[in-house]
Structures are given as structure tokens and as C-alpha cells.
C-alpha positions in Angstrom: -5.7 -13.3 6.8 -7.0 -13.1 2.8 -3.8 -12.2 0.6 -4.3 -9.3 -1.8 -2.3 -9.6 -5.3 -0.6 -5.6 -5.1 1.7 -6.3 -7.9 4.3 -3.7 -9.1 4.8 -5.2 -12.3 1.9 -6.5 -14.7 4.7 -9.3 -17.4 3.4 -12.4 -18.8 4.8 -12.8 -22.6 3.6 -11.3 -24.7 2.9 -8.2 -22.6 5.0 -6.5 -19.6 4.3 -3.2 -18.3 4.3 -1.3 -14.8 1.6 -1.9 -13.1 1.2 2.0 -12.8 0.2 2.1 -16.4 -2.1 -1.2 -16.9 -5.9 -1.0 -18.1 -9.0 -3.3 -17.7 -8.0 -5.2 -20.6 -4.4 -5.8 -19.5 -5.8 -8.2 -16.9 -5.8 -11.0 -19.2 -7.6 -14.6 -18.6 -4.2 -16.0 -18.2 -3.0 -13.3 -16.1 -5.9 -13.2 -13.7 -5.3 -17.4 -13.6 -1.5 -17.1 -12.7 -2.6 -14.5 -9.4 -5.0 -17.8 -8.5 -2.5 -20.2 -8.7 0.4 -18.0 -6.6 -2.2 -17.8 -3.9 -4.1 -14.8 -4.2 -7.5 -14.0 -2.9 -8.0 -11.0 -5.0 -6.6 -7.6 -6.5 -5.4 -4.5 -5.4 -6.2 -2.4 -8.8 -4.9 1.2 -9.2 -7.0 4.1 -10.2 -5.9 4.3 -13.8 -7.2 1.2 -14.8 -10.7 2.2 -13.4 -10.5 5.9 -14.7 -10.0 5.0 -18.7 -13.2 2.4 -18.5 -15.3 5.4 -18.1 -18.4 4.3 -17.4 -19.9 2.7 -14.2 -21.2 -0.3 -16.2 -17.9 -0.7 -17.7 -16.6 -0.2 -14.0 -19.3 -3.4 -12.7 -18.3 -5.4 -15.4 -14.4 -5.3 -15.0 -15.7 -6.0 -11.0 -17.6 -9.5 -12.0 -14.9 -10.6 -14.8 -12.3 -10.0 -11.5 -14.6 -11.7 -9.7 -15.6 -14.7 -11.6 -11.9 -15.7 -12.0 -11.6 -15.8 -8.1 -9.8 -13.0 -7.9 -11.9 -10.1 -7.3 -11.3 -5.9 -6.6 -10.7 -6.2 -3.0 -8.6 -3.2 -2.8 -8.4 1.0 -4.8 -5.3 2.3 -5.2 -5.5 6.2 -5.1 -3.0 8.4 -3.9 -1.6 12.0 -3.9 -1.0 15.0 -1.5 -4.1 16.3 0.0 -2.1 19.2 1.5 0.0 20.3 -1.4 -1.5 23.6 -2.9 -0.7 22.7 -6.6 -2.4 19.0 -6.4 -4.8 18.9 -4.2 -7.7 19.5 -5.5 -7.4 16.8 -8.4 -6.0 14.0 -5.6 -9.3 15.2 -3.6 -11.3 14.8 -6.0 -9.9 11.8 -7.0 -10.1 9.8 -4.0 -13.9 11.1 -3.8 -14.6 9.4 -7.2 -12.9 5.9 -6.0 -15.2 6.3 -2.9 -17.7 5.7 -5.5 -16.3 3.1 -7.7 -15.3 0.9 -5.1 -18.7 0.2 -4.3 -19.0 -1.0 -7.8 -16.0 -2.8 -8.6 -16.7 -4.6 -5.6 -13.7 -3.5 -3.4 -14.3 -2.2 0.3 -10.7 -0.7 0.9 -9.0 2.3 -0.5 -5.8 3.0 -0.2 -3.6 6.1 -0.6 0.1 7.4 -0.3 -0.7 10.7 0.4 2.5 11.9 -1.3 3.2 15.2 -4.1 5.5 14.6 -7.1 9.3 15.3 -6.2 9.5 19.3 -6.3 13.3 18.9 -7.1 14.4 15.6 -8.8 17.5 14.3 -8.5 18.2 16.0 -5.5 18.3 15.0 -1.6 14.8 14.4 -0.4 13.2 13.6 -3.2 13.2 10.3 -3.1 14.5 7.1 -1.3 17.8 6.6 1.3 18.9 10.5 2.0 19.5 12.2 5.4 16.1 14.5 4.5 12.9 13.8 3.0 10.3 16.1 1.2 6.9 16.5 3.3 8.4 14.5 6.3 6.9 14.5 9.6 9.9 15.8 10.9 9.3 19.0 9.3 5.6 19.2 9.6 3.3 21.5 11.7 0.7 20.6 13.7 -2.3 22.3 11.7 -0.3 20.6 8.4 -2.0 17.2 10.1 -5.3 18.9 11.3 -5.8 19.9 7.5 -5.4 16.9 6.5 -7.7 15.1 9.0 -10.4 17.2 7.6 -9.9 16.2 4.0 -9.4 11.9 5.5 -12.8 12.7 7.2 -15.0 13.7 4.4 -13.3 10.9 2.8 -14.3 8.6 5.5 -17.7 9.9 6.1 -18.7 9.3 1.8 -17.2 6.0 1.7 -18.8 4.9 5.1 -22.0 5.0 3.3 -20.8 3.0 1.0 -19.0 0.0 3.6 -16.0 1.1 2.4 -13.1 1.6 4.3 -10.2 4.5 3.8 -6.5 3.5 4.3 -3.8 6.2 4.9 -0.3 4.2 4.5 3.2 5.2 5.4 5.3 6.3 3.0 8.3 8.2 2.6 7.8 11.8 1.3 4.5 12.4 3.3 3.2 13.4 6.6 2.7 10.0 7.7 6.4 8.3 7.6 6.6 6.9 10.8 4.3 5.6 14.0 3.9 8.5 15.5 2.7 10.0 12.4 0.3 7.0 11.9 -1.0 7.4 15.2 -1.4 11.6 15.0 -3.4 11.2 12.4 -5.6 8.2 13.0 -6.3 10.0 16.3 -7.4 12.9 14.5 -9.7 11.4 12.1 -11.7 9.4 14.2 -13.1 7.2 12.0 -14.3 3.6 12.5 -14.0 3.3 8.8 -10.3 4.7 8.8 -7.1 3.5 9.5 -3.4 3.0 8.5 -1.4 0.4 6.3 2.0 0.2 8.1 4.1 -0.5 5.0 7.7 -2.1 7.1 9.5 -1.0 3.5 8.5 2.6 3.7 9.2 2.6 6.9 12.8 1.0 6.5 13.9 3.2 2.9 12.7 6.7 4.4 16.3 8.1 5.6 19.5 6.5 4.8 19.5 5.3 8.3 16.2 4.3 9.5 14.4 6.5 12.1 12.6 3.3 13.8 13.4 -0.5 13.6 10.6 -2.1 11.7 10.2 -4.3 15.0 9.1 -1.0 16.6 7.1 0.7 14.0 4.8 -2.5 13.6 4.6 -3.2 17.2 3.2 0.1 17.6 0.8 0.4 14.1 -0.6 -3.1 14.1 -3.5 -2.3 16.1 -5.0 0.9 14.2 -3.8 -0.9 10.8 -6.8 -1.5 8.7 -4.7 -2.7 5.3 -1.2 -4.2 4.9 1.7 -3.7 1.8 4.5 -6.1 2.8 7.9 -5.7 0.5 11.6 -6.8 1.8 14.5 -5.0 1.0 18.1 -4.9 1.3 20.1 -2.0 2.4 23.4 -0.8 0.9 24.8 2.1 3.2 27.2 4.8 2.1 27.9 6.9 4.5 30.3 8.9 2.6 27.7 10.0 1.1 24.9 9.8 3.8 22.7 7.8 1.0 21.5 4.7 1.3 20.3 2.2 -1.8 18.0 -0.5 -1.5 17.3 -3.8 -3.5 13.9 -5.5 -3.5 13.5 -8.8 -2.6 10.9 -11.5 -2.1 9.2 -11.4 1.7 11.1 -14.0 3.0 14.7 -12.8 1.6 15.3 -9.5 3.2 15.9 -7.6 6.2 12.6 -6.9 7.4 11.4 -9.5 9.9 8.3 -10.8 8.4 7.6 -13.5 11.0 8.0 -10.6 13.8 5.5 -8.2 11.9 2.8 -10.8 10.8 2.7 -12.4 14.4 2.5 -8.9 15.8 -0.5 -8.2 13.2 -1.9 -11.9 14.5 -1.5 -10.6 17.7 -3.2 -7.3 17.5 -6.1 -9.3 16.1 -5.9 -8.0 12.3 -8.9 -9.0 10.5 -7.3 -7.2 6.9 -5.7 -8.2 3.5 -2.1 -8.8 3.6 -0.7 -7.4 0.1 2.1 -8.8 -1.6 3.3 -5.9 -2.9 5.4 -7.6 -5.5 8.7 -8.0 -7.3 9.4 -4.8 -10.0 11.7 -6.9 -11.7 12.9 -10.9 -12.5 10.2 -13.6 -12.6 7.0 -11.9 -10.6 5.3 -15.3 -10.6 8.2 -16.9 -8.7 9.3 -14.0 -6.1 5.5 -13.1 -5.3 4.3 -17.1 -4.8 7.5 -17.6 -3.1 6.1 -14.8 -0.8 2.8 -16.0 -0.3 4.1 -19.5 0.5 6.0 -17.6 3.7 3.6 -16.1 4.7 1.3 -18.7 5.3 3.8 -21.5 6.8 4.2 -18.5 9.0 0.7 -18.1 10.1 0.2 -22.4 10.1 2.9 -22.0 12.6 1.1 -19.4 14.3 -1.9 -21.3 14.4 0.1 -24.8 15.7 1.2 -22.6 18.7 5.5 -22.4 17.0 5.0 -18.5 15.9 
């Protein structure tokens, strides 16, 4: 299992940033050294970054610098509704122009949280830990789904041209929040070159109370998962206020059971990247190695037969 640098926040002094908000020239000599020495194999790199080089060369060249520091584009980040009247067209659109760069950054996974922007903020549902949730399977119709396998299959057909493969993951606020979901729509597709990422904090951050254990939801997804964000969390109920808040943690510091999950992906034969889908705040470099360093003395044990 290759590890895939998905970090959420882009700090090494003099510069710190989101990572929603970095561009090609953010990803610094010393930066792209420090994801080498935590452990990484390579880069999940959002659509931003690629959009403002503007030109395919530019787009190859950011590939081999990635690349050439051992860390190369393995993984496109490009979200947004395809079902939502008011965005689709632009997130379809979108996803068919990463189909295309992929091939020339070098990556051969696209990713997407197929969620819309919060219709109204501030309020339940709109984002993490309340009793409802905007766009949730719960609430969906059955030709909400069929829509959307049509869009996920002309996105699979382009990019299968290409060796690239599309990546629907779980997330809150979208029609695929849970396993059931995962499976609907993986079913519907029908893609060799499609699957799901089975993101255990989405999964866990949804509701205020869970509606699956993370044991469960993994279980079930880890054979039709073709990519894999892995965050820990810990979760502070109020249920006087049916809400729930969560803290981020490193992998091997929450409530999520990575050694369950990753020997249930061992076990369903995943071939993918595991993504460290990093710390937002504190020290990245010593929350996400710390991470990577569980992971793997979880898989030697595997390996040695003590999963």
C-alpha cells in the first residue's frame, strides 16, 4: 500500500496556507523534501493548483518537478455536485478537464466530493454533527442517483482512455454518505475504472450520532474502494442540542479503528493509495509522519501474521 501525501494544510515558515488555496509554486523544494522524509510516495494535488498554471506544458512540468523529488501527482482533487441545478455544469465540466490533466501531471486517480456549497449557512444541515444533513441519502430519490451515474459514466468512459481512474468518496452533504450509498452508485456506474474512497471520518462526522459504526461501513466498502482518505477524530456529543463537534487528530489518536479498517482493506485485497489526509492545525510534519509511522507498523504486523 503506496501512501499519498493529502495534506489539509500547506505551513513550512515562511509560508502557511490552506491547502485549498496553494499553487504550483507553493510546493517548494523544501516542502516537496519534508513530504519525502514523513513517508510519502507522492501527492494528492487539488484542482486549483493545476487550473492557474494554465497551460499543459506548464501542467507537465509541475508533473516531472513533483516527480523528480520523489513525490509525484498520484492523485486529482476535484469535487462539486453533479446534481445540483445551480453548479453543475461548471463541476462537470471541471472534472472533464482533470480527466485530461491527470494524464499529464502524471496522476491516474481522480477524486471528488460530490457535494454543493451550504444553501443555508449556519444552520442544521449544513455542515458537520447535526440530526439532518443537506443532499443526504436519506432524503434522496432513486433517479437523484441514476442522474448521477450518467454524469460518473461519461466521466469514467473519458478518463478510461486515458488509464485514469474516477473516485467517488463519501462525504457528508452528498448522495453518497454511507455504504449503501457507495454501493448504489458503484452498482450503477459500472465501471472498471470507477470506484469509491470510503473516507471512516465522513462517515463518523455525518449526523451527530453516527448512522453506521466505521467497523461496518469499511467492512462493507473495502472491496469496491478504489482510493482511501484516512483522518481520526474525536467526538464531543451534546445532546441537548442534538449536535455533535469533532476534533482532528493524528490516525493513530482517535476513535476510528485504523488497525480494523486497514486490515479489512488488506483483506479485501486493496491494491490503492492510502491518503493521509492531514492535520489542519499544530505541527503537520509531526501529526502526518506520526500517521504514516502507524500505518505501516500496522501493515508489518499484517504482513508477520499479528494483524
Amino acid at each position: 500500500m503506496k501512501f499519498c501525501y493529502a495534506n489539509r494544510r500547506h505551513a513550512l515558515y515562511p509560508a502557511s496556507q490552506p491547502n485549498w488555496d496553494v499553487k504550483a509554486e507553493d510546493y517548494t523544494d523544501q516542502f516537496l523534501g519534508k513530504c519525502q522524509d514523513i513517508g510519502m510516495d507522492g501527492m494528492e494535488i487539488g484542482f486549483q493548483a493545476l487550473e492557474a498554471l494554465g497551460s499543459n506544458q506548464k501542467v507537465k512540468d509541475f508533473g516531472k518537478r513533483l516527480a523528480d523529488h520523489g513525490v509525484p501527482a498520484l492523485v486529482l482533487r476535484c469535487g462539486g455536485s453533479l446534481t445540483e441545478a445551480k453548479g453543475y455544469k461548471a463541476n462537470r465540466d471541471r472534472l472533464h478537464q482533470m480527466v485530461d490533466m491527470a494524464d499529464s501531471v502524471g496522476a491516474d486517480v481522480i477524486n471528488g466530493a460530490l457535494g454543493a456549497p451550504a444553501r443555508y449557512p449556519g444552520k442544521p444541515g449544513s455542515s458537520t454533527g447535526w440530526t439532518v444533513a443537506q443532499d443526504s441519502s436519506r432524503d434522496a430519490m432513486i433517479y437523484d442517483y441514476e442522474r448521477l451515474a450518467t454524469e460518473l459514466q461519461d466521466a469514467s468512459d473519458a478518463a478510461g482512455d486515458k488509464g485514469v481512474t474516477i473516485s467517488v468518496e463519501v462525504h457528508q452533504n452528498t448522495l453518497v454518505d454511507n455504504s449503501w450509498s457507495a454501493h448504489l452508485i458503484n452498482d450503477l456506474v459500472d465501471r472498471e475504472n470507477f470506484g469509491i474512497n470510503p473516507d471512516l471520518g465522513n462517515v463518523y462526522w455525518t449526523y451527530d450520532t453516527p448512522e453506521e459504526s466505521t467497523d461496518e461501513h469499511i467492512k462493507s466498502v473495502a472491496p469496491i474502494s478504489v482510493y482511501w482518505h484516512c483522518k481520526n477524530l474525536f467526538r464531543v456529543f451534546h445532546p441537548e442540542n442534538e449536535r455533535s463537534v469533532f476534533l482532528r487528530v493524528a490516525i493513530p489518536d482517535g476513535e476510528i479503528d485504523y488497525r480494523y479498517a486497514i486490515t479489512a482493506m488488506v483483506e479485501a485485497d486493496y491494491q490503492g493509495y492510502m491518503a493521509i489526509e492531514g492535520a489542519r492545525d499544530g505541527d503537520q510534519w509531526l501529526a502526518d509522519g506520526r500517521s504514516v509511522e502507524y500505518a505501516k507498523s500496522v501493515l508489518a504486523d499484517i504482513d508477520a501474521g499479528r494483524g
